[in-house]
C-alpha positions, -999 to +999 in steps of 0.1 A: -506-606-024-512-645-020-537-664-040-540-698-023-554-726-042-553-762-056-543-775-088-576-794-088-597-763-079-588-753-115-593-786-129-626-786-115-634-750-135-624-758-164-640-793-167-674-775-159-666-750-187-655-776-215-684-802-207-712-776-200-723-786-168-714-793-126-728-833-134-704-840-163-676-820-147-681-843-117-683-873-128-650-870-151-631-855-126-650-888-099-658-859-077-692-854-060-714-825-068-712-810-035-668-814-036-669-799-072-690-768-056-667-762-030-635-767-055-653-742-077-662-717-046-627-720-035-612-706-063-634-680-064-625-670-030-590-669-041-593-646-069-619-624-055-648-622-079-676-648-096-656-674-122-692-693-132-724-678-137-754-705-138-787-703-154-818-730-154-803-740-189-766-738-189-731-724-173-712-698-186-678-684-174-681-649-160-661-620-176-634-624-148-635-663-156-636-657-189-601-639-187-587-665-161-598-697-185-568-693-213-543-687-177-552-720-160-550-741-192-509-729-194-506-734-161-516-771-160-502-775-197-469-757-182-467-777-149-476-812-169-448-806-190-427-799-167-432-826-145-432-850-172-398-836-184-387-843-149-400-880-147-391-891-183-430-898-186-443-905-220-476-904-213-480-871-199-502-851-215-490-836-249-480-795-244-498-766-261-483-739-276-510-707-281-497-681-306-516-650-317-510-644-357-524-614-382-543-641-413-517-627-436-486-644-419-507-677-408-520-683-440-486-695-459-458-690-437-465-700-402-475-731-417-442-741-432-424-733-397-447-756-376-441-784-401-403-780-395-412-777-357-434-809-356-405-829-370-382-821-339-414-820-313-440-844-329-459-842-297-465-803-291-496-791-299-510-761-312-537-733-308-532-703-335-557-678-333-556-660-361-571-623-358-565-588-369-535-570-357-559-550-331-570-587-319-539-602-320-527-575-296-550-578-271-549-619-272-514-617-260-517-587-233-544-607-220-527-643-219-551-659-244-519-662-264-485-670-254-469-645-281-480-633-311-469-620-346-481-587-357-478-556-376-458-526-358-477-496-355-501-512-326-489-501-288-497-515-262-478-505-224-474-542-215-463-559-249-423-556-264-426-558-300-395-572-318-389-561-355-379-590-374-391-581-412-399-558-438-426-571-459-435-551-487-470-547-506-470-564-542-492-566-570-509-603-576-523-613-609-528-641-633-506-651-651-524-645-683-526-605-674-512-579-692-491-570-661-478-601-653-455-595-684-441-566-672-404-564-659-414-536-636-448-525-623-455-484-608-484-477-587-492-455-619-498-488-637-524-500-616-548-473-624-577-481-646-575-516-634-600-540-609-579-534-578-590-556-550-578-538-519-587-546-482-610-532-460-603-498-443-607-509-408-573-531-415-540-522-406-528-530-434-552-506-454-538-479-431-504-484-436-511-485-471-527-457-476-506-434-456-478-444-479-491-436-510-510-404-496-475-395-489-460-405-525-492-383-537-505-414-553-544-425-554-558-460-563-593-464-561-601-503-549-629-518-571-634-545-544-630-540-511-630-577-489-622-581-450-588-603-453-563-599-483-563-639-488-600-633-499-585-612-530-564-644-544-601-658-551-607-632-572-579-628-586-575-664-595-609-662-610-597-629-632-618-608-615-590-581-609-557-578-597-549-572-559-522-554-536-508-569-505-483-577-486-457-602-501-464-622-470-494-632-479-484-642-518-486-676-529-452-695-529-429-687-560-442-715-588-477-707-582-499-726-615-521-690-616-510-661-598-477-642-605-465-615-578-446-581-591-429-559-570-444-525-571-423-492-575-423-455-570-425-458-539-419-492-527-445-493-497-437-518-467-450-530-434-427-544-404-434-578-391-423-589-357-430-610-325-456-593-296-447-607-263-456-595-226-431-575-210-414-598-179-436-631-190-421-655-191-432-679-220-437-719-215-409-745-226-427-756-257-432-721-268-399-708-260-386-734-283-413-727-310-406-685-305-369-691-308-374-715-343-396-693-354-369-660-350-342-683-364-361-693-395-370-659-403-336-646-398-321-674-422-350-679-442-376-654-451-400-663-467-404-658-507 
């Protein structure tokens, strides 16, 4: 099948969508309302189906264009690029890269990557969407998201996930707990205590909780919160002590919180890269994907 249309057709939709309105959209693109129609109404035709839906007080991107919006911004972001690569232009427009990423693995190590990314590619830009596993899944099998990471466990028939860690669940306290002094830590020890565990919608949860239903071990959560970076303000605050993965731990050094490993039996989750089978990913996130593998293969995190 052949979808015929111009690189300005899509301009033209996604200038209506990011300024709210055909006027706007016309006038920065120095198109006439009637040219901006028909650039709109040809890419419709193309693809088949409604792309903008308009009402007496706004537009809105149909569900179709609503899917097709994150697809046109890589394809003008991927042929800028590339074109600008080609022509040695510096004033092309700076490249996106759109990854996908569970809060537990944005919230302290994605971070350090990107900085060590910016300072070989100062000009790449980035979009992290940080959602639950679930999410994150269905970012990348849709295109929102170049590739993600994610938790194992989730399947989807169009997305290859690539193990690339074993990140196992610790126990994060103050360091003026009574457990923070200990040289080894069971899941026995935590009983009595203020656990702060994570909602039972999460993956992690799951995982979690199969493990230790296995080991024939219970811990009942005295707070339950939606994402396991909420617990560190409790714990900070001495409200309890919490249970997640090591992932999502403060650095080593931390002025309050302490992390123990936890024993009998060591529970872990695998980390790895979500990617769409036969995509093939921009230049700018190539680059950032393949960092990204290295530094966890030479350097995982603390």
């Amino acid at each position: 099948m052949h979808i015929n249309f111009e690189l300005l057709d899509l301009r033209a939709f996604l200038a209506v969508l990011d300024l709210g309105g055909f006027h706007k959209a016309a006038a920065a693109l120095n198109l006439s309302q009637p040219a901006l129609s028909r650039r709109i109404q040809s890419l419709e035709a193309a693809v088949g189906a409604p792309l903008i839906e308009r009402t007496t007080r706004h537009v809105a991107a149909t569900q179709i264009g609503r899917s097709i919006e994150p697809l046109a911004r890589r394809l003008i972001d991927e042929l800028e690029e590339s074109v600008g690569a080609l022509t040695g232009g510096g004033q092309r427009k700076m490249a996106q890269v759109t990854i996908a990423c569970v809060p537990t693995a944005a919230f302290y190590f994605l971070p350090r990557v990107i900085e060590s990314f910016n300072r070989q590619y100062p000009h790449y830009r980035f979009r992290i969407l940080d959602l639950s596993a679930n999410e994150a899944l269905e970012s990348v099998a849709r295109g929102e998201a170049e590739f993600g990471i994610n938790l194992t466990g989730s399947s989807h028939p169009d997305i290859l996930f690539t193990p690339l860690i074993e990140d196992p669940f610790v126990l994060a306290c103050r360091s003026d707990h009574p457990l923070a002094r200990r040289r080894r830590v069971g899941w026995k020890d935590l009983q009595g205590q203020k656990v702060v565990g994570v909602s039972r919608t999460s993956g992690n949860r799951t995982i979690l909780d199969s493990a230790l239903a296995q080991a024939k071990v219970q811990i009942e959560f005295f707070y339950e919160v939606n994402h396991l970076t909420t617990s560190l303000g409790l714990v900070e605050r001495g409200l309890g002590i919490s249970v997640l993965p090591k992932l999502a731990t403060p650095p080593s050094g931390h002025p309050t919180i302490v992390t123990k490993p936890i024993n009998d039996p060591e529970v872990k989750r695998t980390i790895g890269l979500i990617e769409r089978r036969s995509a093939r990913l921009s230049p700018a996130a190539q680059k950032f994907r393949d960092m990204l593998a290295e530094r966890w293969r030479t350097s995982p995190p603390d």
